[in-house]
N, C-alpha and C positions, 0 to 999 in steps of 0.2 A: 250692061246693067240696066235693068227698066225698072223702075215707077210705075205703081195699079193701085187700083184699090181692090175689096172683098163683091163688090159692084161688080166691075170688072170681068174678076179673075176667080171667081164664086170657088172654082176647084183644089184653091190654095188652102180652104178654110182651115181643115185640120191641121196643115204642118203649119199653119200661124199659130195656130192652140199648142203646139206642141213645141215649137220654139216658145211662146210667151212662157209657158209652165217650166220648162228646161229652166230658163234664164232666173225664175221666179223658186226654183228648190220645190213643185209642184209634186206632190205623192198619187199613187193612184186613189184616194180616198177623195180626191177634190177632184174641183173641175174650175178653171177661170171661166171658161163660157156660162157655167151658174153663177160661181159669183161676182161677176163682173154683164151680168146679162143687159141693162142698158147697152151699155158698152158696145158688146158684139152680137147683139141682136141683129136682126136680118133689113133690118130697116134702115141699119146705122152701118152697115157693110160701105157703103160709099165713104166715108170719115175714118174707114181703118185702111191705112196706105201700108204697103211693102216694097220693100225692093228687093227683086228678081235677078238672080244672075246664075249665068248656064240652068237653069230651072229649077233653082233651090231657093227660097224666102231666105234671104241672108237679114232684113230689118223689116219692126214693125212699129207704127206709133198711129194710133186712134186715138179721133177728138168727137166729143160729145156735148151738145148745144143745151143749156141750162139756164134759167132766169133767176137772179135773185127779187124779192118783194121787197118793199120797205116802204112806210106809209101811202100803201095801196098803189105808188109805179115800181114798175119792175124795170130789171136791169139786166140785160143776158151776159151773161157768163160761157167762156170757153174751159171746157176739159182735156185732158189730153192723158191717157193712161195705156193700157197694154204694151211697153214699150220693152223692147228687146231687139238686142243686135247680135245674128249668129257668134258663136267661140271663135270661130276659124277667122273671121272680117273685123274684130273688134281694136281697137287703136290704128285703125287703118283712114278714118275721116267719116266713115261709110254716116253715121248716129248723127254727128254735123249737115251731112246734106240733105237726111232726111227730113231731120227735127224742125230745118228752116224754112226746107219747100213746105212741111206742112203749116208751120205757126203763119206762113206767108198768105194762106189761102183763107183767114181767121181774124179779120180787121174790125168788125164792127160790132167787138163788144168790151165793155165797160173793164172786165178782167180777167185772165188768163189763170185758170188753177192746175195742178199736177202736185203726184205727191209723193217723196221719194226724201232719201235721207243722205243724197249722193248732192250736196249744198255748193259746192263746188264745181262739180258738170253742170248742173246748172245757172248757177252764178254767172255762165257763161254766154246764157240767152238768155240774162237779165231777169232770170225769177231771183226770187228774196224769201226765207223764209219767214212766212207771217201768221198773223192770227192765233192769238194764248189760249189753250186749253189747259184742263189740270187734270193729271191724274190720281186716281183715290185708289187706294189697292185694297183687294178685297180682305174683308175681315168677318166678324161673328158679331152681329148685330140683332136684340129681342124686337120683336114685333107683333103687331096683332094682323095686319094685312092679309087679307087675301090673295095671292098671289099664285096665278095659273101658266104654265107652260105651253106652249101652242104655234101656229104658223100662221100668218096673217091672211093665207086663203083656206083656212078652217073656221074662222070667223063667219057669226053669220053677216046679213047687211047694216044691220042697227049696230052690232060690234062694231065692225069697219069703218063707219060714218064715226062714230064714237071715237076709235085712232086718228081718224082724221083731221078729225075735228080740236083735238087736241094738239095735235100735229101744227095745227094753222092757227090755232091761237097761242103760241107761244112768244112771247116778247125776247126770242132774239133773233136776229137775220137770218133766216135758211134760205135753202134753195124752193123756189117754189114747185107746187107738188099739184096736177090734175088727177082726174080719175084714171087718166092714160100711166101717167107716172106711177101709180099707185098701182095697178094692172101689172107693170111691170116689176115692182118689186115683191111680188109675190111669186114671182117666178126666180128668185134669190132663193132658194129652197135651204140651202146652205147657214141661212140666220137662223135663230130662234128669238121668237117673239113669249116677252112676259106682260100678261095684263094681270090689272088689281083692279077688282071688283069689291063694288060698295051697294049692296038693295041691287042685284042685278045690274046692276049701270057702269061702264068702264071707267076708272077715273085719273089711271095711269095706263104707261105700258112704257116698257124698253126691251131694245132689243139686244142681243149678246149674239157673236161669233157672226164670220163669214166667210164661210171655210178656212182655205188658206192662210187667208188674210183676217186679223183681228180674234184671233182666239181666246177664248175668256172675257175679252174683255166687251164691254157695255157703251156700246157710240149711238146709242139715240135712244132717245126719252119722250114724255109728252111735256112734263115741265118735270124741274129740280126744285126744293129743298132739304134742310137740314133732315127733315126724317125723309123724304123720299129717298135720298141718297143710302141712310142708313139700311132702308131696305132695298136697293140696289147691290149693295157691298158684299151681303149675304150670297151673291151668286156670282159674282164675276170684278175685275178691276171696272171704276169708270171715267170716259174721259167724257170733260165738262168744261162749257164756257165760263161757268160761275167758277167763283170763290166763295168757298164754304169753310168761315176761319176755323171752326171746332173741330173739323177732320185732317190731317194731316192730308199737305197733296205735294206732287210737282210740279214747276211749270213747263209743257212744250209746246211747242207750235203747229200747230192743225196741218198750214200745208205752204207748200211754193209758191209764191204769186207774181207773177207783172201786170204792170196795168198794162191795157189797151188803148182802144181810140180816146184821143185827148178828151174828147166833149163829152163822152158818156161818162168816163173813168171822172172827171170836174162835175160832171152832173152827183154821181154816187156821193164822193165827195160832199159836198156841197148838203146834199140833203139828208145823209147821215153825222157828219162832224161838224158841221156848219164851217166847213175848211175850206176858203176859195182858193181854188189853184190857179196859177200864174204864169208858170213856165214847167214844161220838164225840159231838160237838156244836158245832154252828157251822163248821165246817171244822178242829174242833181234836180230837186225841184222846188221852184219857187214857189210860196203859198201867200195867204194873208190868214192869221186868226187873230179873233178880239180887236181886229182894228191893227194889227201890227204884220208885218212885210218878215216872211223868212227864208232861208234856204238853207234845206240840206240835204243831205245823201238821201237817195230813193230808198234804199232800203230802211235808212233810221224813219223817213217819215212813215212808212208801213207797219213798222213797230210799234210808232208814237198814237198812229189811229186805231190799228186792228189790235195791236201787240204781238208778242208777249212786249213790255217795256211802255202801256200806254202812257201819252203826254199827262199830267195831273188835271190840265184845263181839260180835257177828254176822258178823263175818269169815270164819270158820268154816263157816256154813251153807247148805245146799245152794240151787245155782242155778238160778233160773226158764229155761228155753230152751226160748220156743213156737217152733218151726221152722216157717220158710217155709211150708212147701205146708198146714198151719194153719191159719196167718195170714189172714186176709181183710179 
């Protein structure tokens, strides 16, 4: 059994796509390598590992290098998504020894995301489901908005700077986004981008579907409220860091997380909740807020800052919303 990456072993490419897709209920109408193009671009072939045995891809897990922004310092973030383990090899350890060798090569960043609803395999490498989104399910809402159908590389440049630029002034934590990033998710062909035009000027935009993954529904915006939403609704479900009381929602949770290296993960901490961290140990971790000394379970403190379940003293603070086309 050998250990490669896409670096490597360039010629595996396809039967990684075709185990990912297999594992994933993949139809010929999609493609993961579109929607998931960060991911397994040619660039990021070194960060997608498999294991090899008698010369079949029996396992695959890629991880994808990301920064969060938050009053002008950034914090990098590890990703980790394409993950599949051949039918034939599964409850054999095979998914354990890769998942470790790879988290192990991934030390110097602030937090560890993945996104999966299997909370229990992973529970096991100490992710914790975090971070409260709500969803709005699509209904019949009047409007007067202009609202256009389109691809984000049909845009001309004044558009584009426009998404952008909305993109980066929003008041809750994303992932941060360059031109290069940007570059890249236009090669997500698989979304559909909606803009609303006000005097020719862009003044929203969301996006809806990503092949595969995310159907109907609406995972990034430029901002939210009460009437943006309403015309959101009109085209798809949406999922939102806000709470918008007048619309019925539910609550779930965005995605998997473990913290990272101590210093970065106490930095984030620190400059988003005003929460000094003290100790992690054991799955437990010591903090200080308001002047007062606590400990609890890693996962309840992840709850209590990010949510869903935040603290009341952190009601207040600003909301994590990795959007969709992010996401992996």
């Amino acid at each position: 059994m050998k250990l490669t990456n896409l670096e490597e072993s360039p010629h595996f490419v396809q039967e990684v796509l075709n185990l990912i897709e297999s594992s994933f209920g993949y139809t010929i109408e999609n493609s993961f390598a579109v929607d998931f193009y960060p991911l397994m671009k040619k660039d990021n072939h070194k960060n997608c590992y498999l294991l090899v045995d008698k010369g079949i891809v029996i396992a695959h897990t890629a991880q994808l290098t990301r920064d969060i922004e938050f009053n002008g310092k950034t914090y990098p973030v590890s990703m980790y998504g394409g993950i599949a383990v051949h039918q034939s090899y599964q409850g054999k350890g095979i998914f354990k020894k890769l998942f470790n060798e790879v988290i192990s090569n991934y030390t110097n960043f602030a937090l560890h995301f993945l996104w999966s609803e299997k909370i229990d395999l992973y529970g096991k490498f100490n992710f914790y489901p975090a971070i409260e989104m709500y969803q709005y399910n699509k209904g019949s809402y009047q409007h007067s908005f202009n609202v256009i159908e389109t691809k984000l590389s049909l845009l001309d440049q004044q558009e584009k700077q426009e998404v952008y630029n909305l993109y980066s002034k929003s008041s809750e934590i994303r992932i941060k986004r360059d031109m290069q990033h940007w570059k890249e998710l236009e090669c997500i062909t698989s979304s559909t981008l909606f803009i609303i035009k006000e005097q020719d000027k862009i003044t929203n935009y969301f996006n809806m579907n990503k092949g595969a993954d995310l159907t109907n529904t609406i995972h990034e915006y430029g901002f939210i409220d009460s009437i943006q939403l309403r015309v959101m609704l009109n085209f798809g479900n949406v999922w939102s860091a806000s709470l918008i009381d007048d619309i019925k929602s539910k609550s779930l949770y965005s995605s998997l997380i473990k913290p990272g290296d101590f210093t970065l993960f106490s930095k984030l901490m620190l400059e988003v909740f005003s929460t000094k961290i003290l100790e992690i140990k054991d799955e437990q971790i010591k903090l200080e807020l308001n002047g007062q000394e606590f400990q609890v379970p890693l996962g309840d403190f992840l709850n209590g800052t990010m949510g869903p379940g935040k603290y009341k003293e952190l009601s207040a603070s600003p909301f994590f919303y990795i959007c969709g086309m992010d996401s992996i």
